[in-house]
C-alpha positions in Angstrom: 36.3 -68.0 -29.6 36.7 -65.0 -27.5 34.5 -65.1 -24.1 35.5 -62.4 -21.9 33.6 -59.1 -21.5 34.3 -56.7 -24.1 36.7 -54.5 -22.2 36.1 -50.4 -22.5 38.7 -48.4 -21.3 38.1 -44.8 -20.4 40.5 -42.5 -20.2 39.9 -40.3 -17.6 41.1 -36.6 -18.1 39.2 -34.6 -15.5 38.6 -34.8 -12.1 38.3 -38.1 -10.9 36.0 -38.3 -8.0 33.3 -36.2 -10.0 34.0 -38.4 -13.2 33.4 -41.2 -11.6 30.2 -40.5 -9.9 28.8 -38.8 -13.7 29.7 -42.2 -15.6 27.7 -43.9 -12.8 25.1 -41.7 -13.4 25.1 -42.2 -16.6 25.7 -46.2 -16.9 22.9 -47.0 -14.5 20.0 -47.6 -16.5 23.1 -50.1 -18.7 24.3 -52.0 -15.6 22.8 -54.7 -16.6 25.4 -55.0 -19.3 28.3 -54.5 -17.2 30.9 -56.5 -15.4 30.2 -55.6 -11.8 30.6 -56.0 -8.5 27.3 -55.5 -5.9 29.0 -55.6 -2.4 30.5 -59.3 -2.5 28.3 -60.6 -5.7 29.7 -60.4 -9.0 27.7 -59.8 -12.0 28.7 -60.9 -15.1 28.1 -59.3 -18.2 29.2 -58.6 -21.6 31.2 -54.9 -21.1 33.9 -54.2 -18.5 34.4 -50.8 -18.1 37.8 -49.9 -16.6 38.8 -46.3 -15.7 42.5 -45.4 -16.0 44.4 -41.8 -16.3 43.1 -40.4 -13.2 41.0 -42.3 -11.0 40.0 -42.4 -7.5 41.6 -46.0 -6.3 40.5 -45.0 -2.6 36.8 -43.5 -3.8 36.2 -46.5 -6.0 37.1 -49.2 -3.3 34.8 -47.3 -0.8 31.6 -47.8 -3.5 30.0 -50.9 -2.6 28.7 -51.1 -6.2 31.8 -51.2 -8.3 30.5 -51.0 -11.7 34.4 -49.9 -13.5 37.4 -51.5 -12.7 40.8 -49.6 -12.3 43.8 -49.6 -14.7 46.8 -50.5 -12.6 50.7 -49.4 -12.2 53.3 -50.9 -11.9 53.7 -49.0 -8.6 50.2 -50.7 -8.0 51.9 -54.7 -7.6 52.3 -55.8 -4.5 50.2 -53.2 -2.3 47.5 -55.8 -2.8 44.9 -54.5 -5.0 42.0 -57.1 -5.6 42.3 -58.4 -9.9 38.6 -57.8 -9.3 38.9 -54.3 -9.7 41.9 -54.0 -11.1 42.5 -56.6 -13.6 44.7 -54.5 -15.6 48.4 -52.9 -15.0 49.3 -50.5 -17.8 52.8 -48.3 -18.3 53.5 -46.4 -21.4 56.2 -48.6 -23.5 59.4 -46.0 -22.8 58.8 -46.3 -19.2 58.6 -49.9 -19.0 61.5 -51.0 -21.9 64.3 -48.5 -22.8 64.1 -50.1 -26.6 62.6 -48.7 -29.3 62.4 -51.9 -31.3 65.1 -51.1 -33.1 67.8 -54.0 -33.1 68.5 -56.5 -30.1 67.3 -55.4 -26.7 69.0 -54.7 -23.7 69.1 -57.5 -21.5 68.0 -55.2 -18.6 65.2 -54.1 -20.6 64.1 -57.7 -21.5 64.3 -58.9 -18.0 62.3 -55.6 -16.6 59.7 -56.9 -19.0 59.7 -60.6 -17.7 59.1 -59.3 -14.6 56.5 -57.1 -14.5 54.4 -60.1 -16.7 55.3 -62.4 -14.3 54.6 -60.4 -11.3 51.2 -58.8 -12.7 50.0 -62.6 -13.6 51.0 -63.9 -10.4 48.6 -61.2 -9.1 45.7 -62.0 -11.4 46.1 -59.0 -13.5 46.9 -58.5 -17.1 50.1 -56.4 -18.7 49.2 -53.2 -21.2 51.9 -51.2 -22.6 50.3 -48.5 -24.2 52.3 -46.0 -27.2 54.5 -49.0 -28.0 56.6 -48.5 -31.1 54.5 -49.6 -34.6 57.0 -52.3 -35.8 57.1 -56.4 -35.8 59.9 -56.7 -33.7 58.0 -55.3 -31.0 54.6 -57.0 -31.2 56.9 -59.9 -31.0 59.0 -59.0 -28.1 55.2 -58.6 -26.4 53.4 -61.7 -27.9 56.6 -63.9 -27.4 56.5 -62.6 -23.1 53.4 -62.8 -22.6 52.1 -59.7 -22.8 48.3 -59.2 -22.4 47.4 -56.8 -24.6 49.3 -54.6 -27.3 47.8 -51.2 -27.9 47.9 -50.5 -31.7 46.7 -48.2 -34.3 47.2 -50.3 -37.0 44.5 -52.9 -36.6 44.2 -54.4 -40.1 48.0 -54.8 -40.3 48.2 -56.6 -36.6 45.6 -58.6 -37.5 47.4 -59.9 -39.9 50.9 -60.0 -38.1 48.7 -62.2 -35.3 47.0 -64.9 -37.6 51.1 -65.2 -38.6 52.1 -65.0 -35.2 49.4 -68.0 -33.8 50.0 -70.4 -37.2 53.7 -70.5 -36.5 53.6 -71.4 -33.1 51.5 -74.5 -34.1 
C-alpha cells in the first residue's frame, strides 16, 4: 500500500559542492527515475534521492534542476526552506531526546519531541532521528508521536514490532 518514491538517502562525506555536481553527473542518464524538480515543474518518479551530512543548501537551491532533495535540521525550521527540497528534518536521537529508552522520559525531553514533529509537519516536512537506541520503548515513544521515520538496524525484528504496533491500534 505504499506510494511514495522510494527514498535514497546519501550520506555525503566529502566535499559537497563537488559531490553534488559528480552524483548529477552520474544520475543523468536515470533522471527519468527520479523525484525532481525542472525549474518550477515537478517530475514524479519512483526514487527520491536526498543528500544529507554535508550538502550545499545555497549550491543546490541555485540549480534550476533539482534532482536530490536536502535532509534538514532542526536549525533548518522556520528559515523557510521549501518541503520540495527538503522534505526531511533529521537529528541524531541524543541530540534531540536526553533518554536512552531506559524507564519514563523526561517531560522536557518528551515535550522537545512534540515539538519538533509538530513544527516539521506544520512545515511539510518529515521527522528522522537517526542512531536511536535498539529497544521497544523507543520505537514506541517514536510511533506513538508521530515520528516519520525510525532508522533501525534490526529490520526483521521491527517489522515485526510494527505489524504489533498497527493491529493494536485498530
Amino acid at each position: 500500500g505504499y506510494n511514495s518514491p522510494l527514498i535514497l538517502m546519501i550520506d555525503v562525506k566529502t566535499e559537497a559542492k563537488s559531490t553534488y555536481l559528480k552524483l548529477k553527473e552520474v544520475l543523468k542518464p536515470y533522471v527519468y527515475l527520479l523525484w525532481h524538480k525542472e525549474g518550477e515543474s515537478i517530475q514524479s518518479g519512483p526514487i527520491r534521492i536526498i543528500l544529507s551530512g554535508n550538502r550545499d543548501k545555497v549550491f543546490i537551491t541555485q540549480d534550476k534542476d533539482q534532482w536530490m532533495g536536502i535532509d534538514g535540521r532542526p536549525e533548518d525550521l522556520g528559515e523557510g526552506w521549501d518541503a520540495d527540497l527538503m522534505p526531511i528534518v533529521s537529528q541524531h536521537f541524543a541530540r534531540a531526546l536526553s533518554w536512552n529508552g531506559k524507564g519514563d522520559i523526561p517531560a522536557l525531553a518528551l515535550e522537545k519531541l512534540k515539538k519538533l514533529v509538530s513544527d516539521s509537519h506544520m512545515e511539510g516536512k518529515q521527522v528522522r532521528l537517526w542512531a536511536s537506541p535498539e529497544r521497544h520503548e523507543v520505537w514506541k515513544l517514536l510511533l506513538e508521536n508521530k515520528v516519520d521515520f525510525v532508522n533501525t538496524d534490526l529490520l526483521a525484528e521491527f517489522r515485526k514490532y510494527w505489524v504489533d504496533f498497527q493491529s493494536e491500534r485498530m
